[in-house]
ZAKOLKOL-300816 format. One record per residue: residue number from 1; x, y, z of N, C-alpha, C in turn; residue in one letter. Coordinates in Angstrom, 3 decimals. Layout:
% residues N
REC   k   n.east  n.north     n.up  ca.east ca.north    ca.up   c.east  c.north     c.up r
REC NUM        X        Y        Z        X        Y        Z        X        Y        Z A
...
***
This chain:
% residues 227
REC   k   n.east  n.north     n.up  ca.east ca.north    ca.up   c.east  c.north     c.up r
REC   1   71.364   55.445   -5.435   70.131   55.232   -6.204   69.281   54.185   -5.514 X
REC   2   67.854   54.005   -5.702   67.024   53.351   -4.996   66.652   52.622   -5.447 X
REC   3   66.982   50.980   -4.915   65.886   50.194   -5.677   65.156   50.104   -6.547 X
REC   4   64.607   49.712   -7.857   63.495   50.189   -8.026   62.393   49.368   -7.407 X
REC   5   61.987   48.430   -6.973   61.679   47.344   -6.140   61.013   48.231   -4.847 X
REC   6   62.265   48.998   -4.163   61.655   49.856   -2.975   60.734   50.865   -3.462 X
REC   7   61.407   51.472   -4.521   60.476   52.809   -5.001   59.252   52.581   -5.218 X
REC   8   59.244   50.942   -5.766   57.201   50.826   -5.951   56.702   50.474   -5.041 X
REC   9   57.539   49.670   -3.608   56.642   49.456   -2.466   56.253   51.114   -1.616 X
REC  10   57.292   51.907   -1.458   57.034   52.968   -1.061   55.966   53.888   -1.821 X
REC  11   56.099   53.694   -3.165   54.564   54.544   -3.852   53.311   54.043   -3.630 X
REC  12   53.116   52.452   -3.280   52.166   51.638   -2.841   51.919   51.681   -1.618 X
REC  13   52.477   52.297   -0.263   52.202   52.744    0.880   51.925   54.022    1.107 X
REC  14   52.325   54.925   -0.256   52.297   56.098    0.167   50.260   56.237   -0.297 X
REC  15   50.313   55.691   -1.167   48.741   55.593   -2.103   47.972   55.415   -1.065 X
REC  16   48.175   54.343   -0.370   46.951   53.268    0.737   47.574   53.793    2.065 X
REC  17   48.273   54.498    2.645   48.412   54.859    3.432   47.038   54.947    4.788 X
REC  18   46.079   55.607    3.835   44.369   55.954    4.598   44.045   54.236    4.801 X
REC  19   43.794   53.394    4.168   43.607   52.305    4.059   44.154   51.633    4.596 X
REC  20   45.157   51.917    4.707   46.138   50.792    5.498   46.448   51.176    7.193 X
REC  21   45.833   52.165    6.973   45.819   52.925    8.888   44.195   52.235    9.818 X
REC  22   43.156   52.426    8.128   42.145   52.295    8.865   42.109   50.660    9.375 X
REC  23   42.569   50.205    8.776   42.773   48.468    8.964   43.405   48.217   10.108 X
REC  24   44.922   49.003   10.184   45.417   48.849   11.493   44.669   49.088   12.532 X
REC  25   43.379   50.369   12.474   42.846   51.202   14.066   41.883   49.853   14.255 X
REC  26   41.293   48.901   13.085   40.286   48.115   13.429   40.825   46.901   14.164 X
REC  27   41.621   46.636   13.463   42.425   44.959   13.935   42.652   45.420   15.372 X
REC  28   43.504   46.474   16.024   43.673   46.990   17.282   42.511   47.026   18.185 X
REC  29   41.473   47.640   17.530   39.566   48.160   18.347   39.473   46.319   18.513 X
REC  30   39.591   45.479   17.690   38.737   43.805   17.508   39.731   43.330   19.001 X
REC  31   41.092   43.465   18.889   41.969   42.880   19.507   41.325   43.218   20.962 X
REC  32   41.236   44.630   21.296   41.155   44.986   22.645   39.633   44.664   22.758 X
REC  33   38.848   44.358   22.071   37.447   43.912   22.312   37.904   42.214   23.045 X
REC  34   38.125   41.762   22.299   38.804   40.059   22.550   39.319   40.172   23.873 X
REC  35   40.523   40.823   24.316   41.165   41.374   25.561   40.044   41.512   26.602 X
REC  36   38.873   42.321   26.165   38.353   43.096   27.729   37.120   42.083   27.716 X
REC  37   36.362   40.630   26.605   35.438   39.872   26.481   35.633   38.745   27.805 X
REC  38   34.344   38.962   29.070   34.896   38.324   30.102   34.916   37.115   29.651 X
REC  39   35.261   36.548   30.867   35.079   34.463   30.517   33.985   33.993   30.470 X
REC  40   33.964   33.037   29.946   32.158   32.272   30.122   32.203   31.899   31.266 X
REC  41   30.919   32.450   31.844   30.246   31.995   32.856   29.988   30.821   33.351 X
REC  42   30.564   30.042   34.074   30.003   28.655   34.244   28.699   28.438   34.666 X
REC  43   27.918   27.098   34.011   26.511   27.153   34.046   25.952   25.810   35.097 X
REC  44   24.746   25.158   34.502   24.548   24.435   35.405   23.117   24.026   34.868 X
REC  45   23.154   22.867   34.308   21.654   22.239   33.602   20.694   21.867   35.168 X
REC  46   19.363   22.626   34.797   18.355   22.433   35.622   16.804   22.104   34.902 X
REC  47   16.479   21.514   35.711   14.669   21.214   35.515   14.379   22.752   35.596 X
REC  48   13.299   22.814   34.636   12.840   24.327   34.556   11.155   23.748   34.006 X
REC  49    9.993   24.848   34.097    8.928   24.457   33.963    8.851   24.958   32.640 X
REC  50    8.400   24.025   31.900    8.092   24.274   30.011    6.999   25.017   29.862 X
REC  51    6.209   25.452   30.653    5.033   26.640   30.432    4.822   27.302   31.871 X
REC  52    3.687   27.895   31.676    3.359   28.718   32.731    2.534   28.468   33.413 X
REC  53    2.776   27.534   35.045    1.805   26.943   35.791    1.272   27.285   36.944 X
REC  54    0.266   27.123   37.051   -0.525   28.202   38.510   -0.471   26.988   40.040 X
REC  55   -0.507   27.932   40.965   -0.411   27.113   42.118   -1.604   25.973   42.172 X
REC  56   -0.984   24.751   43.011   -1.749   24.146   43.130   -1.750   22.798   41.923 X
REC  57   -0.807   23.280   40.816   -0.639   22.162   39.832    0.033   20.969   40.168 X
REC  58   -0.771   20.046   39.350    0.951   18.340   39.999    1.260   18.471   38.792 X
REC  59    2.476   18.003   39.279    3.927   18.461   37.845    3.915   16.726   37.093 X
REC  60    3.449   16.673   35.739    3.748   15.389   35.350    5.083   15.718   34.056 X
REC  61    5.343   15.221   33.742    6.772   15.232   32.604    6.324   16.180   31.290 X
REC  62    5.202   16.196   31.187    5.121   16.972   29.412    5.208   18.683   30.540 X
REC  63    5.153   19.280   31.820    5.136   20.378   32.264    6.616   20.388   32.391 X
REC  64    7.675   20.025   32.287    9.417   19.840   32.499    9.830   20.334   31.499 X
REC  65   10.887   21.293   31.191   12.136   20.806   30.198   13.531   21.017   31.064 X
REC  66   14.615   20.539   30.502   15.836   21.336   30.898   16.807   22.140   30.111 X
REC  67   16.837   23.097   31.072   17.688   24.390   30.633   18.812   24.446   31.296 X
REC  68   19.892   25.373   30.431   21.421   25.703   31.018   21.028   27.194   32.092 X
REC  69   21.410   27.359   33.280   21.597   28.336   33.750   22.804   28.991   34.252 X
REC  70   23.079   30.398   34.294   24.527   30.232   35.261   24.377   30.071   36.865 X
REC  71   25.600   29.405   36.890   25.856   28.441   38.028   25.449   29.087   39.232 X
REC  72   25.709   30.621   39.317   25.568   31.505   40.936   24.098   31.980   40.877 X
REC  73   23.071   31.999   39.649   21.705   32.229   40.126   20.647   30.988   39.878 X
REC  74   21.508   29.852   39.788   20.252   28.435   39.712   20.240   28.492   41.266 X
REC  75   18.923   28.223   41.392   18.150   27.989   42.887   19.120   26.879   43.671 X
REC  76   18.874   27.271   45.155   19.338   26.471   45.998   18.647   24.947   45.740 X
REC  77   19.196   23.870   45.713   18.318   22.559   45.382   17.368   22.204   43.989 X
REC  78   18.051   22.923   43.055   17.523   22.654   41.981   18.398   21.546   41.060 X
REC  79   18.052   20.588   40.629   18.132   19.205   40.149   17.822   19.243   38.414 X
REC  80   19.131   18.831   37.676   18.743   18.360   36.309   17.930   17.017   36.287 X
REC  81   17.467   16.178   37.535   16.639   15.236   36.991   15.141   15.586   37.383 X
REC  82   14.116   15.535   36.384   12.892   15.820   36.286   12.273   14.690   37.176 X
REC  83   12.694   13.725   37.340   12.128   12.472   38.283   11.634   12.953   39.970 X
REC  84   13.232   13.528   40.150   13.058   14.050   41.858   11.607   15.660   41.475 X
REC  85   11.065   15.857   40.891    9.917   16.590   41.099    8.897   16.465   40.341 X
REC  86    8.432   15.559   39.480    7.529   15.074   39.212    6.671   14.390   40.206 X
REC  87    4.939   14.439   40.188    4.243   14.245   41.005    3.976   15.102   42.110 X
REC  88    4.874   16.145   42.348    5.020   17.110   43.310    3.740   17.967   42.927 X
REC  89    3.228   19.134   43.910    2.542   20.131   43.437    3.085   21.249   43.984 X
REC  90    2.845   22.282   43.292    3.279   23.664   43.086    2.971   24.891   44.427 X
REC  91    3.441   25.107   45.360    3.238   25.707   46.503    2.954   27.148   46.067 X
REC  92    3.446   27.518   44.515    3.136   28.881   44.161    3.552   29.036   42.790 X
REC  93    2.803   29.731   41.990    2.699   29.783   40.205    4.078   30.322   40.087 X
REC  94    4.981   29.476   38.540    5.639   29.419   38.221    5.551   30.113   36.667 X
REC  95    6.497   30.647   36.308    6.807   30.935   34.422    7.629   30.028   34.252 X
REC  96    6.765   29.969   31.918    7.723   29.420   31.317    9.165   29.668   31.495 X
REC  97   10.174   28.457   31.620   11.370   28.227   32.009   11.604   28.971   33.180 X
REC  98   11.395   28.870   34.081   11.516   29.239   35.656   12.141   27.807   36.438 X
REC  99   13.547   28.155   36.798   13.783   26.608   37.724   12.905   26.334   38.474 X
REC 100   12.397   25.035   38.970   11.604   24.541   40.102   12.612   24.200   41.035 X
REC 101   12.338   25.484   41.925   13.100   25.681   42.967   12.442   24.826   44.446 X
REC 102   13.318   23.663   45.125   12.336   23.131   45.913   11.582   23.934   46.851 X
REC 103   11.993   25.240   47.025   10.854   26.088   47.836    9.466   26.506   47.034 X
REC 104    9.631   26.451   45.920    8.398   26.293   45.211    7.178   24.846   45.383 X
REC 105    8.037   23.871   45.847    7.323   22.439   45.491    6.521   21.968   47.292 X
REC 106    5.599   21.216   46.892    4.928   20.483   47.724    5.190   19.230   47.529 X
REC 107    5.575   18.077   48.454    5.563   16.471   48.541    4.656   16.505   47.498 X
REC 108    4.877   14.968   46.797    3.990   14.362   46.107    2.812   13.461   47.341 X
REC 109    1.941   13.310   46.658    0.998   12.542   47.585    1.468   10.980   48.338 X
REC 110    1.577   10.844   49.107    1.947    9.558   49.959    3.060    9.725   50.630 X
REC 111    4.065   11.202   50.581    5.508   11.655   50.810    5.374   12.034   51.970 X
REC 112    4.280   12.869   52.821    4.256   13.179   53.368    4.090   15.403   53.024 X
REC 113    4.033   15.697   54.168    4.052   17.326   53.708    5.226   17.991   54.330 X
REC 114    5.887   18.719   53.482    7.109   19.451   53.845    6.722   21.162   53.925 X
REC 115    6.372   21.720   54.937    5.809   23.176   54.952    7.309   24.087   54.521 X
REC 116    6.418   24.798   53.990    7.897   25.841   53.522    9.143   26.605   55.059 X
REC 117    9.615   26.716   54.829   10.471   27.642   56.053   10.068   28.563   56.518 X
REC 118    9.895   28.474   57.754    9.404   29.591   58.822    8.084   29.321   59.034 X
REC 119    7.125   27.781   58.762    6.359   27.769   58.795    6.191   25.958   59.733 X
REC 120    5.041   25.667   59.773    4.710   24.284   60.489    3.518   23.866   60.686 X
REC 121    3.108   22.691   59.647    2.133   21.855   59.677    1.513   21.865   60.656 X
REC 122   -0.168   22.238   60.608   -1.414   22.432   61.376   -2.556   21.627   60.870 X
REC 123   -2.977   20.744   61.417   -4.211   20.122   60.868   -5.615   20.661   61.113 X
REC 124   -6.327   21.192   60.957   -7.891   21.906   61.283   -8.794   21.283   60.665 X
REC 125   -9.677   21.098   61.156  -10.806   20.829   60.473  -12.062   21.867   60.331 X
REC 126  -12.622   22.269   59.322  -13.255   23.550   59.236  -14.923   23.225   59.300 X
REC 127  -15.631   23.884   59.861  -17.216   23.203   60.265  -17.994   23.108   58.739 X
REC 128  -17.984   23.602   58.058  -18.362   23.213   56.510  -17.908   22.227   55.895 X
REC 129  -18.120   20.681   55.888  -17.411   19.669   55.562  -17.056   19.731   53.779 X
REC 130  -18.589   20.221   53.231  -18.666   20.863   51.615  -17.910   21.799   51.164 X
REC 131  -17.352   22.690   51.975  -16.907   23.757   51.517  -15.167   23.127   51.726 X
REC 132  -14.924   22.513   52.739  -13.604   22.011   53.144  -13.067   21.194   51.412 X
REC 133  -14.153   20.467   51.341  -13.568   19.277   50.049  -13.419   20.061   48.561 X
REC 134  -13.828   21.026   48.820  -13.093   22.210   47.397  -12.120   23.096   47.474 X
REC 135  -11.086   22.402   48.684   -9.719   22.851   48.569   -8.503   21.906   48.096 X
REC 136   -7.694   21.794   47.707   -6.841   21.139   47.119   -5.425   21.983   47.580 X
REC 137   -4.039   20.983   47.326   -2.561   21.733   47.562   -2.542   22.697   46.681 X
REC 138   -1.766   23.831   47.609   -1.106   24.450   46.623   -2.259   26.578   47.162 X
REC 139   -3.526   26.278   47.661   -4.155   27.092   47.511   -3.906   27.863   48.916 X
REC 140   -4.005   29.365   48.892   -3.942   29.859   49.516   -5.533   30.310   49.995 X
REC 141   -5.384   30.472   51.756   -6.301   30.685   51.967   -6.554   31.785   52.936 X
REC 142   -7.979   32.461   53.636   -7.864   33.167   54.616   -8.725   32.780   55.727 X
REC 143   -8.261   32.373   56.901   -9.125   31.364   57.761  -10.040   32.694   58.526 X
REC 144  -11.535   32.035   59.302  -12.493   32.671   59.768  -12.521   32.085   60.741 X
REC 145  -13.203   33.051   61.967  -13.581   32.045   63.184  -15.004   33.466   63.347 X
REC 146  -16.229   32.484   63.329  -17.404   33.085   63.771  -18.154   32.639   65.221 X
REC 147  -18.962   33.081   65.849  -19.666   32.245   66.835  -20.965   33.081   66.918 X
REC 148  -21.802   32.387   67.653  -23.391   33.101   67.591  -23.672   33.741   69.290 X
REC 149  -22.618   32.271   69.898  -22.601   33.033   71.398  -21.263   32.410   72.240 X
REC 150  -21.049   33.163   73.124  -19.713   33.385   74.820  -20.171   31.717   75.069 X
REC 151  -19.335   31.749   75.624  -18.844   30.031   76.411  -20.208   30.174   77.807 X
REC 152  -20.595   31.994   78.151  -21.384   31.855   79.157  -23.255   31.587   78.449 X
REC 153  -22.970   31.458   77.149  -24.636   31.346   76.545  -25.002   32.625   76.027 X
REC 154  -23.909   33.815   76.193  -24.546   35.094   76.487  -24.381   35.313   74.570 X
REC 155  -25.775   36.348   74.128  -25.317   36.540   72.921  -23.971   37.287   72.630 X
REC 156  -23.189   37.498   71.310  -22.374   38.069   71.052  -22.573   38.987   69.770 X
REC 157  -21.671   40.179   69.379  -22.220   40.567   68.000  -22.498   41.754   68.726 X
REC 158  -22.527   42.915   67.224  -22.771   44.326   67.210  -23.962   44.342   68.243 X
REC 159  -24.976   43.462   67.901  -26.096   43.570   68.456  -26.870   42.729   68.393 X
REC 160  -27.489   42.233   69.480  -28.051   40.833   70.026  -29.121   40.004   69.107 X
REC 161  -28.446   38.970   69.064  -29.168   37.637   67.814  -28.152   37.886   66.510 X
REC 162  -27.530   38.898   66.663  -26.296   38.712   65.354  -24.519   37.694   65.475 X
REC 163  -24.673   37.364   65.094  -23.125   36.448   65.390  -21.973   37.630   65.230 X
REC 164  -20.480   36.866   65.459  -19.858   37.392   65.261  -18.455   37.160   64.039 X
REC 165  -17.743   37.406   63.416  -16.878   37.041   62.995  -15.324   37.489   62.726 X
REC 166  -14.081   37.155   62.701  -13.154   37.565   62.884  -11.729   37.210   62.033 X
REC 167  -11.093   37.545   61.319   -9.892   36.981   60.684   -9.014   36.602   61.780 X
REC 168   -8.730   35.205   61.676   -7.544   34.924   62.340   -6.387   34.653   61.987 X
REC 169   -6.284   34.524   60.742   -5.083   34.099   59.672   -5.119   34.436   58.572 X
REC 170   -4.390   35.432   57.859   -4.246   35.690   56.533   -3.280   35.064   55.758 X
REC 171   -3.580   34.429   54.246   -2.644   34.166   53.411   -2.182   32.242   53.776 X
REC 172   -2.737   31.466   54.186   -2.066   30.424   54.680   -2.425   29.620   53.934 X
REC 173   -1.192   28.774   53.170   -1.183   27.902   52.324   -1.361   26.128   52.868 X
REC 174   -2.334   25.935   51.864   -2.898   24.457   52.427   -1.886   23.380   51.669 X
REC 175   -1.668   23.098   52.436   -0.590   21.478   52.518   -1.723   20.246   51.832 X
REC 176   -2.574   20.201   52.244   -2.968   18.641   52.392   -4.381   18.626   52.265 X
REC 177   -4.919   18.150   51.802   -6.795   17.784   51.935   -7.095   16.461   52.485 X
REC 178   -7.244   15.790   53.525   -7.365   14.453   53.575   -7.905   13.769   54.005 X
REC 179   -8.394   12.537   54.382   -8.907   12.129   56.041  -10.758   12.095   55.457 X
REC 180  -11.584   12.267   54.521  -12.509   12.669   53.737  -13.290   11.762   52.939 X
REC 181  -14.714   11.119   53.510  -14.948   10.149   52.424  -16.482   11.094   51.474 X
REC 182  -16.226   11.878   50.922  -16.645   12.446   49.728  -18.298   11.916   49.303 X
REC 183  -17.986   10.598   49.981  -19.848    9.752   49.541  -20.567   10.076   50.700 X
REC 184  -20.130   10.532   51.854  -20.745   10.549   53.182  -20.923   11.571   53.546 X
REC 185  -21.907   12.299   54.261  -21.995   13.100   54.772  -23.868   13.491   55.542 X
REC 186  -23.870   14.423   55.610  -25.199   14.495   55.907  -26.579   14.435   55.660 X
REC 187  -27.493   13.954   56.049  -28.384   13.527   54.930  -29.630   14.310   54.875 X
REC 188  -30.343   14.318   54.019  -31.481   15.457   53.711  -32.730   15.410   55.064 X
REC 189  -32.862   14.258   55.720  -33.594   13.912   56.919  -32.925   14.631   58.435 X
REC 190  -31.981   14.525   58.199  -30.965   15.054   59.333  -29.712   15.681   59.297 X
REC 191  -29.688   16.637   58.485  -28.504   17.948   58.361  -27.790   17.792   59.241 X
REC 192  -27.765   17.627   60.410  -26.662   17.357   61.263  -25.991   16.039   61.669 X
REC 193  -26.585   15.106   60.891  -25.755   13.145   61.423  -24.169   13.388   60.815 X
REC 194  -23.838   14.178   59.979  -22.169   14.189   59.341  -21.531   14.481   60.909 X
REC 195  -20.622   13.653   61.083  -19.846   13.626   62.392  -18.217   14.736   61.411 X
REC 196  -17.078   14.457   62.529  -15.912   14.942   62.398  -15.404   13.690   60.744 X
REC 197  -15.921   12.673   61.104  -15.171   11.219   60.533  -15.414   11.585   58.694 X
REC 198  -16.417   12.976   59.039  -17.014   12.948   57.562  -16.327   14.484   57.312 X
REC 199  -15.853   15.087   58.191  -15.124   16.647   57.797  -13.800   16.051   56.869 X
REC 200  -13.188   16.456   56.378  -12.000   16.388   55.741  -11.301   17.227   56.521 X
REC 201   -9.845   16.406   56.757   -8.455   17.504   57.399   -7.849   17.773   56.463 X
REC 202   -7.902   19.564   56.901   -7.013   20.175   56.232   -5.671   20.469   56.445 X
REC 203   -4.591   20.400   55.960   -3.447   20.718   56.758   -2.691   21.838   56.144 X
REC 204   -2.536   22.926   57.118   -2.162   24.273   56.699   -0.748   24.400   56.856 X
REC 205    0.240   25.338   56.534    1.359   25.717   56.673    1.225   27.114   57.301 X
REC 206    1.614   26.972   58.416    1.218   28.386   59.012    2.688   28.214   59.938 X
REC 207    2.768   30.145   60.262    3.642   30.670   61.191    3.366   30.254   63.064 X
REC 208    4.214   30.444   63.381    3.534   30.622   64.766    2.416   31.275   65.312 X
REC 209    2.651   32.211   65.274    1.511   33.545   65.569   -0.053   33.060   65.059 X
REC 210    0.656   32.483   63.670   -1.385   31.553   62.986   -1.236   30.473   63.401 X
REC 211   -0.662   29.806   63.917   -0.837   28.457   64.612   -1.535   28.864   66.141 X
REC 212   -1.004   29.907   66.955   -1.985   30.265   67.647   -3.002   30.542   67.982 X
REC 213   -3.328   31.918   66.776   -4.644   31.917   66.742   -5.535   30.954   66.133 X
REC 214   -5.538   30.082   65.009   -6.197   29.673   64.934   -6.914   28.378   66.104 X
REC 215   -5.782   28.136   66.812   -5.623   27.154   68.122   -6.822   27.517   68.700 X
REC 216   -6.058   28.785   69.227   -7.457   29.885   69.808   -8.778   29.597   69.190 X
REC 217   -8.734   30.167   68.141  -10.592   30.615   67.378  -10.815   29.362   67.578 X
REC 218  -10.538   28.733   67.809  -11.308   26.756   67.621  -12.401   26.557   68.682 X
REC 219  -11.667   27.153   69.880  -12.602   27.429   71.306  -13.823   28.239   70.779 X
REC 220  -15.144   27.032   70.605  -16.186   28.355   71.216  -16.031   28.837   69.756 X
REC 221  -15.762   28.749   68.960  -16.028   29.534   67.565  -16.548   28.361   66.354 X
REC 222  -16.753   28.830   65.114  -16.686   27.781   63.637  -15.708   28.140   62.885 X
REC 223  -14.876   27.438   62.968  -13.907   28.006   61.426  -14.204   27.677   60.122 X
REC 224  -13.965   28.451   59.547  -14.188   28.772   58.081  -13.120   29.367   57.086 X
REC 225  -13.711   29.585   55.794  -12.124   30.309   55.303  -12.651   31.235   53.660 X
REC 226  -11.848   32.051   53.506  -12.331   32.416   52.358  -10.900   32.148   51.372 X
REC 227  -11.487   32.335   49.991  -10.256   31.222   48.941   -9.971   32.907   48.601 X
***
């Protein structure tokens, strides 16, 4: 004879049987979820930009926050202290929370200029001293070289009394504005007394190949640039 003790646990399993399976298939589905849930990712607190800033900006502290990133896609040289890039300017527009990656950044002013990689500081001075002093870091530019005539006097151009003009550099980002006293320049009696002392140097980040030519166009040409 059976229990009676067993007989009611067995009528109580036989009842919930559905119920008591579906519980088991879930606890099993949760378990092997837990099982196959990878590891946390290790991270890595970085300076990131708190809005969305266009080239050419200087980074003061209310443009900062810091964020957690994971560890294998935070930028090469990216820094949780906001100090090492503050004052810096922006070599190229950034998004909200985007690390400031130091290939993004320009020296702060008095640091000196650090040209990005694959590139090397060029100083030019462009024959428009006015047009030179409405460039600032950070801007990209496209340099010109025009002339009216040959090194022999001879005219140049489609056709004679027309100048000529030529791209010598596309895309080259300006480092530096400097060297520039802003009160001086040429005067309404004599358009031409502004010497070099009154051009502003510009200092470009250019490749080889635009460090050449523009070397070149300097001979015998005017440089110029379009923004």
């Amino acid at each position: 004879m059976v229990p009676s003790g067993s007989a009611s646990f067995g009528r109580v399993m036989r009842r919930h049987r559905r119920t008591l399976a579906a519980s088991a298939a879930g606890i099993a589905v949760l378990a092997l979820g837990l099982a196959l849930q990878p590891a946390s990712l290790p991270t890595a607190e970085v300076v990131v930009a708190a809005r969305d800033l266009s080239t050419g900006h200087r980074l003061t502290a209310d443009d900062l926050a810091l964020a957690r990133v994971p560890l294998d896609v935070a930028p090469p040289g990216s820094s949780p202290d906001p100090v090492l890039v503050i004052d810096h300017v922006l070599a190229a527009p950034v998004a909200g929370g985007e690390p400031l990656a130091p290939i993004r950044l320009l020296g702060p002013a008095g640091s000196g200029w650090r040209p990005p990689a694959g590139t090397s500081s060029l100083p030019v001075r462009f024959s428009d001293a006015g047009a030179a002093r409405l460039l600032s870091a950070g801007q990209r530019i496209d340099v010109l070289a025009a002339a009216t005539a040959g090194p022999d006097g001879m005219e140049l151009g489609p056709s004679a009394g027309h100048g000529w003009a030529q791209m010598v550099a596309e895309d080259v980002l300006v480092l530096a504005v400097t060297g520039a006293d802003p009160n001086r320049g040429a005067s309404l009696l004599d358009p031409g007394a502004s010497g070099q002392a009154d051009t502003p140097l510009v200092v470009l980040a250019v490749t080889r190949p635009q460090a050449l030519a523009i070397a070149g166009a300097q001979t015998g040409s005017h440089l110029s640039f379009t923004l």
